[in-house]
N, C-alpha and C positions, 0 to 999 in steps of 0.2 A: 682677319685683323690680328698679325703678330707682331711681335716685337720688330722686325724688320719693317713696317710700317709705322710705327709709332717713336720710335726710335732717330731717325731722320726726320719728322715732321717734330719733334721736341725740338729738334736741332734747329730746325729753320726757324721756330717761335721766340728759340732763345737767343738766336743770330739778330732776328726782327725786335724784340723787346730791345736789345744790347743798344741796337741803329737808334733806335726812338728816344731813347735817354739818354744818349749821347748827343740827340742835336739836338732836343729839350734844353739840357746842361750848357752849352754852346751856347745859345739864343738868350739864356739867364745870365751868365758871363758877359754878354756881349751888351746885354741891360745895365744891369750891376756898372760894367765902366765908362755906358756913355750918360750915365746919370749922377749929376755933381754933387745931390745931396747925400746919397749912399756912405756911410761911413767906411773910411779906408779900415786896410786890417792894423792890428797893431804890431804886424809883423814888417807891413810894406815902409819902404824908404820915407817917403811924406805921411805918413802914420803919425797917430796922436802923440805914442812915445817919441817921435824925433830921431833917431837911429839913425 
């Protein structure tokens, strides 16, 4: 067990965590806009501020 072992298997966990929170984050987005009570930001164009 050296570092050449442990090294690319770090790699693939942090490859595989990156994928899973990335489609998590997606799936939440995609909640977030098809839900009409969700408050807009108050950056976006139809935002509270009016902008």
């Amino acid at each position: 067990m050296t570092a050449s072992f442990f090294v690319p298997l770090l790699a693939l966990f942090t490859l595989l965590a990156v994928t899973v929170m990335g489609i998590l984050g997606k799936f939440e987005i995609e909640r977030k806009l098809d839900d009409p009570n969700d408050p807009k930001s108050a950056l976006a164009k139809d935002g509270p501020s009016g902008a």
